[in-house]
LOGU-599982 format. One line per field, with one value per atom (N, C-alpha, C, CB): residue in one letter; x, y, z. Coordinates in steps of 0.2 Angstrom, whole numbers, plus 5000, padded with zeros to 4 digits. Atoms other than C-alpha are relative to their C-alpha. Glycine has a CB too. Layout:
! LOGU-599982
residuo	[A ...]
u	[X ...]
v	[Y ...]
w	[Z ...]
//
This chain:
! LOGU-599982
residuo	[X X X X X X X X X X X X X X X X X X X X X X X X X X X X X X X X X X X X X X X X X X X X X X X X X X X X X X X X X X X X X X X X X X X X X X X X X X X X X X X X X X X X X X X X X X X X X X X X X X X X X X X X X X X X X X X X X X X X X X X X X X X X X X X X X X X X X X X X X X X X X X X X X X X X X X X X X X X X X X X X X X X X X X X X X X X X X X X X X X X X X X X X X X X X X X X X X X X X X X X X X X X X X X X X X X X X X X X X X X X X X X X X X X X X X X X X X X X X X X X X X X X X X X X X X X X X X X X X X X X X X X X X X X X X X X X X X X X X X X X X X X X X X X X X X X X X X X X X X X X X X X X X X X X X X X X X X X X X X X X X X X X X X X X X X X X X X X X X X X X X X X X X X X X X X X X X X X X X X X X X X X X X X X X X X X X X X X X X X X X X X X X X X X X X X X X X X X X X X X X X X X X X X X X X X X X X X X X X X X X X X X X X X X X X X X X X X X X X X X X X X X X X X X X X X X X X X X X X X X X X X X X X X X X X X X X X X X X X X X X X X X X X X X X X X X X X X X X X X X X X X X X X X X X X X X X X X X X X X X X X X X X X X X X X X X X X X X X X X X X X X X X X X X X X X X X X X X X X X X X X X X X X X X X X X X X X X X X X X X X X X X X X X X X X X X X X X X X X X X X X X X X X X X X X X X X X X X X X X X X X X X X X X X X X X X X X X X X X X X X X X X X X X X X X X X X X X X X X X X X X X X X X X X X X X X X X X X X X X X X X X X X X X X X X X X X X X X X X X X X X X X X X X X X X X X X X X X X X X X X X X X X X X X X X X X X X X X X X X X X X X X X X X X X X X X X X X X X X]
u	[5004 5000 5004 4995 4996 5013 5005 5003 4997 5022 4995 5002 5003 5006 4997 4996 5001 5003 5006 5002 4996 5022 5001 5005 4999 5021 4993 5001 5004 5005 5000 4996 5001 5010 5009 4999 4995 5028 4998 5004 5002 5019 4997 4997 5002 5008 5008 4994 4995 5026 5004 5006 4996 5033 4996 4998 5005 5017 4999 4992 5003 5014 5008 4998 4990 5037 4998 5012 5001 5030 4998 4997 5004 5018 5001 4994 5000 5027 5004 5006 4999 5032 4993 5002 5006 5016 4996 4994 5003 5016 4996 5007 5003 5013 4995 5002 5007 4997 4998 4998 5005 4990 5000 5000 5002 4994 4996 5006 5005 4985 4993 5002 5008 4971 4996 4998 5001 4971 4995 5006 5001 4970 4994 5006 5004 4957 4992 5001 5004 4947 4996 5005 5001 4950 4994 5009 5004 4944 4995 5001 5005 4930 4995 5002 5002 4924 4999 5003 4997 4930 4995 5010 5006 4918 4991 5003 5007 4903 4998 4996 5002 4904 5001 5003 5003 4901 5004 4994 4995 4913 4996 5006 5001 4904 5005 4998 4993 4912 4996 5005 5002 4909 5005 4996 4998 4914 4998 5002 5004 4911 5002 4997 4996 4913 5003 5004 4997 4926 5001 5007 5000 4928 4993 5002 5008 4909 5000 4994 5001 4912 5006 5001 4993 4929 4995 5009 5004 4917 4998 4993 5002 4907 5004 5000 4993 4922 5002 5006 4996 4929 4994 5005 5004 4913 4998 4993 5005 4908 5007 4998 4996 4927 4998 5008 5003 4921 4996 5000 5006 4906 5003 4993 4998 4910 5006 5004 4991 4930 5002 5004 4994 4945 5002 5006 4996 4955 4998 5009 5002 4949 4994 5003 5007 4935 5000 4998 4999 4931 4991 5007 5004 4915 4999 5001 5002 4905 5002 4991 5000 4910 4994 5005 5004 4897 5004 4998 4996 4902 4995 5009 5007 4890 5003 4994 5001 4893 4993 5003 5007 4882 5001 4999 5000 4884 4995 5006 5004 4872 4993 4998 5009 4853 4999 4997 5003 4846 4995 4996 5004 4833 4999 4999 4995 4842 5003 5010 4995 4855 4996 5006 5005 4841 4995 4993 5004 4828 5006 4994 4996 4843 5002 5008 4997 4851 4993 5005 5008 4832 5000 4992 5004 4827 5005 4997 4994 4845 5005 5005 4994 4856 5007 5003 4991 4873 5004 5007 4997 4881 4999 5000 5005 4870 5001 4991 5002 4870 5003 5003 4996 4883 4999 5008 4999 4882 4993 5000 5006 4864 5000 4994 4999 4867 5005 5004 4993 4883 4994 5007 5004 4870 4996 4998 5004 4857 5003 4997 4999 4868 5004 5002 4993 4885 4997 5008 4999 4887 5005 5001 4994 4898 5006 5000 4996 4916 5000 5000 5003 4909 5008 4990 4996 4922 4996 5006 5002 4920 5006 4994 4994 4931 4998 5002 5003 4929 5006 4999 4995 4938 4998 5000 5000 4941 5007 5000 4994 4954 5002 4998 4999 4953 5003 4994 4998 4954 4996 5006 5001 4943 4990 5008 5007 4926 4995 4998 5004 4910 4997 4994 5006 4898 5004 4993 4996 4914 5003 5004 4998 4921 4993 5004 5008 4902 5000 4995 5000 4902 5005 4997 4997 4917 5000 5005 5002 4914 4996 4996 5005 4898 5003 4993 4996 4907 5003 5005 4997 4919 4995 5006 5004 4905 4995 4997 5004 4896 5004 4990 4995 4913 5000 4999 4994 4917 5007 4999 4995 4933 5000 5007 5000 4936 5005 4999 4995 4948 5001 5001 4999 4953 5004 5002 4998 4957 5003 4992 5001 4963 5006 5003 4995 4974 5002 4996 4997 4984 5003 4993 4998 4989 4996 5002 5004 4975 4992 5004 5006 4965 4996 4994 5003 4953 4996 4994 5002 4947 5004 5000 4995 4964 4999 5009 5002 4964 4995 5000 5005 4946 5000 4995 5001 4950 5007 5002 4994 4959 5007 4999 4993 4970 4997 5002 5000 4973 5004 5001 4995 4980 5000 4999 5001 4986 5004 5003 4999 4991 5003 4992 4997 5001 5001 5007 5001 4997 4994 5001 5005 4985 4997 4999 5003 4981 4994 5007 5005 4964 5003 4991 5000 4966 5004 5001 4994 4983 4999 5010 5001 4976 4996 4999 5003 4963 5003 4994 4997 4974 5004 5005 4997 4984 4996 5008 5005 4969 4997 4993 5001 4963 5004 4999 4993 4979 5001 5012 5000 4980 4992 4999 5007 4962 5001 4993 4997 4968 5002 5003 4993 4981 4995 5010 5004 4970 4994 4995 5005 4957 5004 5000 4998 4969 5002 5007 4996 4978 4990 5008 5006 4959 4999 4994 5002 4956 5002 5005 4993 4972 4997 5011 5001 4967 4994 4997 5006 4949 5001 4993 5000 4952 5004 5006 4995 4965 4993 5008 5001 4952 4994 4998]
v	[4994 5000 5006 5000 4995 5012 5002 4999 5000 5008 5004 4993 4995 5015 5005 4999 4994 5028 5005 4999 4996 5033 5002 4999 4999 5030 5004 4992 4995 5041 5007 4997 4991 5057 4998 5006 4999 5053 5002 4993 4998 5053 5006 4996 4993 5068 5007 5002 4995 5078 5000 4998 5003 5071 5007 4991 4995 5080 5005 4999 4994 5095 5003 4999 4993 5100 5000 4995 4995 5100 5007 4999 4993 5113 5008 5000 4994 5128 5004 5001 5000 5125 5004 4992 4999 5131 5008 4991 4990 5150 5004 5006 4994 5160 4998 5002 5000 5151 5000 4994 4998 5150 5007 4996 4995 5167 5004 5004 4999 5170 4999 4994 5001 5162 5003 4994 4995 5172 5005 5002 4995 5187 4999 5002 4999 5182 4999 4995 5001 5176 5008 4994 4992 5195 5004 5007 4996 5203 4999 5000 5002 5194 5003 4994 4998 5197 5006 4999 4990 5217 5001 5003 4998 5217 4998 5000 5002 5210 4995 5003 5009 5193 4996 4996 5008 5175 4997 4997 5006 5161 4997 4998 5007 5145 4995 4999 5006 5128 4997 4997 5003 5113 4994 5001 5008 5092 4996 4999 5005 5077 4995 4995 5003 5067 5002 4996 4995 5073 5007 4996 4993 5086 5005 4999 4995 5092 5001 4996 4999 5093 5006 4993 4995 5103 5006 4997 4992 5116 5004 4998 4998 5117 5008 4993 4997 5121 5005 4996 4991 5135 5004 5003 4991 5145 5000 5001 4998 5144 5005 4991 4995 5151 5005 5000 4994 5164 5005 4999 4995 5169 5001 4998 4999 5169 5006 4991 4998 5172 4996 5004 5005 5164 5003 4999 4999 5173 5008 4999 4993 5192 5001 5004 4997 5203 5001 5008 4997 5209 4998 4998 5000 5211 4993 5005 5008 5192 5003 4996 5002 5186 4996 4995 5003 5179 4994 5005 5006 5163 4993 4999 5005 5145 4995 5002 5006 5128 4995 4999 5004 5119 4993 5000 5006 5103 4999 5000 4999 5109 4997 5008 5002 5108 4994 5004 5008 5090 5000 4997 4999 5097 5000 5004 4998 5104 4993 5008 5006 5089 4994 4999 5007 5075 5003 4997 5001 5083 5002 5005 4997 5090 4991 5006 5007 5071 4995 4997 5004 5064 5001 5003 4995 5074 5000 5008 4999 5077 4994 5008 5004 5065 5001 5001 4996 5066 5004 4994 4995 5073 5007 4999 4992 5091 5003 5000 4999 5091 5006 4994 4993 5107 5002 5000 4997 5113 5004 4993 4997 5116 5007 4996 4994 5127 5004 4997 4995 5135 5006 4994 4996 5142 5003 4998 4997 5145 5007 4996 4993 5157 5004 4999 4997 5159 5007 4993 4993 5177 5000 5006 4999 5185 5003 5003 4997 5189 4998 5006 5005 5175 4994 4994 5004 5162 4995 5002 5007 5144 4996 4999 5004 5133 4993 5004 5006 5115 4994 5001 5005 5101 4993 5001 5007 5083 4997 4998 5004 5073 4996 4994 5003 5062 5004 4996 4998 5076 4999 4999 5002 5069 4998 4992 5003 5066 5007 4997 4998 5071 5006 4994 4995 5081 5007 4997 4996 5092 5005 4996 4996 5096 5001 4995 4999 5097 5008 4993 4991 5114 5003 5002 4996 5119 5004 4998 4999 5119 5003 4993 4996 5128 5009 4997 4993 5142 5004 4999 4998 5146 5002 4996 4997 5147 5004 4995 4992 5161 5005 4998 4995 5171 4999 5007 5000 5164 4999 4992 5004 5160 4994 5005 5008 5142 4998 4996 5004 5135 4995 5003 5008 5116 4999 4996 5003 5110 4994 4999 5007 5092 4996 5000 5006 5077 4997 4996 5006 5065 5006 4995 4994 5075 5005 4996 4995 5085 4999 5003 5003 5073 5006 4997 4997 5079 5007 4994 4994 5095 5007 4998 4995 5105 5005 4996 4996 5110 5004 4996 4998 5116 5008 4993 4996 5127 5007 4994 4996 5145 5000 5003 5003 5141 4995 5004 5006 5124 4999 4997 5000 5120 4993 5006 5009 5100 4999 4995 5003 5090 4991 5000 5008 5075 4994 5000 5005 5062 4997 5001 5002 5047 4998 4998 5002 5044 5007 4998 4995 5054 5003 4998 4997 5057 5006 4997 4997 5065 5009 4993 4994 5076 5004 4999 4995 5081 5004 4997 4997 5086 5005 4995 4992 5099 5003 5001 4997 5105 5002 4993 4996 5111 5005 4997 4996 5117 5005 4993 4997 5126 5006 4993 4998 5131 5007 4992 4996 5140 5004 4997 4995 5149 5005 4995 4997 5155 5006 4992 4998 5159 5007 4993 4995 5170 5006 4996 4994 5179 5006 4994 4996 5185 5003 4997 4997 5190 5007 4998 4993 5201 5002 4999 4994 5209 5007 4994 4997 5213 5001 4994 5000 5215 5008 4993 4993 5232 5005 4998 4992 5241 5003 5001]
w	[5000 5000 5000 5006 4999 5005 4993 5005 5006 4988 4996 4998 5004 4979 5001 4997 4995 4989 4997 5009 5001 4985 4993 5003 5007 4967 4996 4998 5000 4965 5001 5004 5000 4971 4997 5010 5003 4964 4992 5000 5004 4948 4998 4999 5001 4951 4999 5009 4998 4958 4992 5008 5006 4938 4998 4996 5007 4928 5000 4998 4996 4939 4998 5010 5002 4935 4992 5003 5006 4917 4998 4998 5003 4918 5000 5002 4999 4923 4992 5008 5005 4904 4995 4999 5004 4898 5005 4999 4996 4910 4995 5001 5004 4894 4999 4995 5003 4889 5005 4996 4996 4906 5002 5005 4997 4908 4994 5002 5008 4889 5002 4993 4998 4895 5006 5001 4994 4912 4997 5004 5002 4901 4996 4996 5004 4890 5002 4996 4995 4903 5004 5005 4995 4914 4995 4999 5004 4896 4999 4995 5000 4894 5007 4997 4993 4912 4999 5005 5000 4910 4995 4995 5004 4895 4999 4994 4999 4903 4997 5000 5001 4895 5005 4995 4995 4902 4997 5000 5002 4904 5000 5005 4998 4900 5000 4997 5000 4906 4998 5007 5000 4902 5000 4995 4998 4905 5001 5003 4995 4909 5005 4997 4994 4923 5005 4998 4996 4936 4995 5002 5002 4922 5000 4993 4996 4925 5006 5001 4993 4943 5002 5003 4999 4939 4996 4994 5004 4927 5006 4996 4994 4943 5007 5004 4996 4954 4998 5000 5001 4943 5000 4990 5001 4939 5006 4994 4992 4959 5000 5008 4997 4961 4996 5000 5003 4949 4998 4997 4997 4953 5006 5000 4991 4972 4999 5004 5001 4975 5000 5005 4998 4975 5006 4995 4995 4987 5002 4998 4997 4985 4998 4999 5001 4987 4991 5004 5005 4969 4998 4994 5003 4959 4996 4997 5003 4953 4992 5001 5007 4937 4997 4998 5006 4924 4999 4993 5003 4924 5002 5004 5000 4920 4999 4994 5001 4922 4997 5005 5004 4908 5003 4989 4998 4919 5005 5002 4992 4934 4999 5003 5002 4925 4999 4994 5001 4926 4994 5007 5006 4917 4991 5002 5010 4900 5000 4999 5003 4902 4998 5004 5002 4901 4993 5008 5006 4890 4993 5001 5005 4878 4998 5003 5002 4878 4999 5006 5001 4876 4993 5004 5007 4860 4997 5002 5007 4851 5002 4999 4999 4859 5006 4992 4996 4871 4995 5002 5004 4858 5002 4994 5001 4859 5005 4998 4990 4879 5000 5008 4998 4879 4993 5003 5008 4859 5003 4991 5000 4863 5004 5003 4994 4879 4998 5008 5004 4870 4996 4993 5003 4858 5002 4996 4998 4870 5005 5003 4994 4883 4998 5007 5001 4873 4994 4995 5003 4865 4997 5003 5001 4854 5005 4995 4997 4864 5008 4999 4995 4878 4998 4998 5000 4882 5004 5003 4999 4884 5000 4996 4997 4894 5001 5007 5004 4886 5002 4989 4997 4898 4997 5009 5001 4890 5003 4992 4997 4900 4992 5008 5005 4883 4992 5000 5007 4869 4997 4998 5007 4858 5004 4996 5001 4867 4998 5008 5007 4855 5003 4996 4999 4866 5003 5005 5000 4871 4993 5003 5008 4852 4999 4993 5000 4847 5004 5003 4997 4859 5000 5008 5002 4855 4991 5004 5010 4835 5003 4994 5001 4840 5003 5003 4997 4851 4995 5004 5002 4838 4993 5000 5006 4824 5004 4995 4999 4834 5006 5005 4998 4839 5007 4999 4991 4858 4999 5007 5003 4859 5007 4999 4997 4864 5003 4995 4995 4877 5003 5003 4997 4880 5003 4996 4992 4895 4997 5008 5004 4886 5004 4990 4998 4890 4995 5005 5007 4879 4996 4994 5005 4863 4998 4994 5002 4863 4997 4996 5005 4852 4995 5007 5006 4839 5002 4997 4999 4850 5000 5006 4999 4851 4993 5001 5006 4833 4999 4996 5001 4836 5005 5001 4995 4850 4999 5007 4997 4852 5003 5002 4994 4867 5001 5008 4999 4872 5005 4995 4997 4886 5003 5005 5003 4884 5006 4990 4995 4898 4998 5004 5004 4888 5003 4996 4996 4899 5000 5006 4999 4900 5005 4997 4994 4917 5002 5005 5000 4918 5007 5000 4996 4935 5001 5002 4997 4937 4993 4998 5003 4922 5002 4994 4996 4931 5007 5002 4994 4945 4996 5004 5002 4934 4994 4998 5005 4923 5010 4993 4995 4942 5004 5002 4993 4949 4993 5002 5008 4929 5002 4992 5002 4933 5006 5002 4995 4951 4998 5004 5001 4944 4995 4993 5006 4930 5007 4993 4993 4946 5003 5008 4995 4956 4994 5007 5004 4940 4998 4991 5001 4934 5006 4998 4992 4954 4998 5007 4997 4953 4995 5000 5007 4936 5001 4994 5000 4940 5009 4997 4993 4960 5000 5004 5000 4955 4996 4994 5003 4946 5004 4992]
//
């Protein structure tokens, strides 16, 4: 037990000394994130699975706080409503469950923050294709090589590992950083 205990976060302490390799894009998306806020758009998230439960997580730091006072952000996890996500996946399919909500709430100069640990699952690319064809811009949270989503997305921010977990561990710790650097942005004016 203690051997997988050590070899678990040995692995996390491996994935986690990549990412200080990828500052500028998370500080890109910080920025894009502030602007969009600054000009009274809306972050949508979306995911599934532990990545639905991670959507949750950022838009609560985002509306709420993270660390400081400042003014709520407009920010919507399309993971919450039982209602939309059963009757949407009844009537059109899984595939549609976020494309539909993308089109029903996203705006032009809205961002939408589109987490696949895999890169490549359908009802994730499906809202981000639709984001970018009504002017959000699109940002992937991904895992592996990026899979068939990266290409679809503005910023990408890829996590080249396949152990979902340890990807969801620094698509959160990525997700934080992104949290506190918007604070500091919007907390100064």
């Amino acid at each position: 037990m203690e051997e997988n205990i050590r070899t678990v976060i040995e692995n996390h302490i491996s994935i986690a000394k990549a990412l200080p390799a990828q500052w500028g894009l998370i500080g890109q998306i910080a920025s894009v994130v502030a602007g969009a806020a600054r000009k009274g758009g809306k972050i949508l998230i979306c995911g599934n699975g532990g990545s639905a439960a991670d959507s949750q997580h950022i838009a609560a730091e985002l509306v709420g706080r993270f660390k400081k006072e400042r003014r709520a952000i407009a920010a919507l996890a399309l993971t919450t409503d039982t209602s939309v996500l059963t009757s949407i996946s009844n009537d059109y399919g899984f595939e549609k469950v976020f494309e539909r909500q993308v089109e029903a709430h996203g705006r032009r100069g809205d961002v939408l923050i589109a987490i696949s640990t895999s890169g490549s699952s359908p009802n994730i690319l499906a809202a981000v294709s639709k984001a970018r064809e009504m002017g959000l811009t699109a940002i992937g949270f991904l895992g592996r090589d990026g899979g068939t989503i990266k290409p679809v997305c503005d910023l990408a921010l890829v996590i080249e590992n396949a152990d979902t977990a340890r990807v969801q561990e620094m698509h959160i710790l990525a997700a934080h950083i992104i949290c506190g650097l918007v604070e500091d942005s919007l907390a100064a004016e």
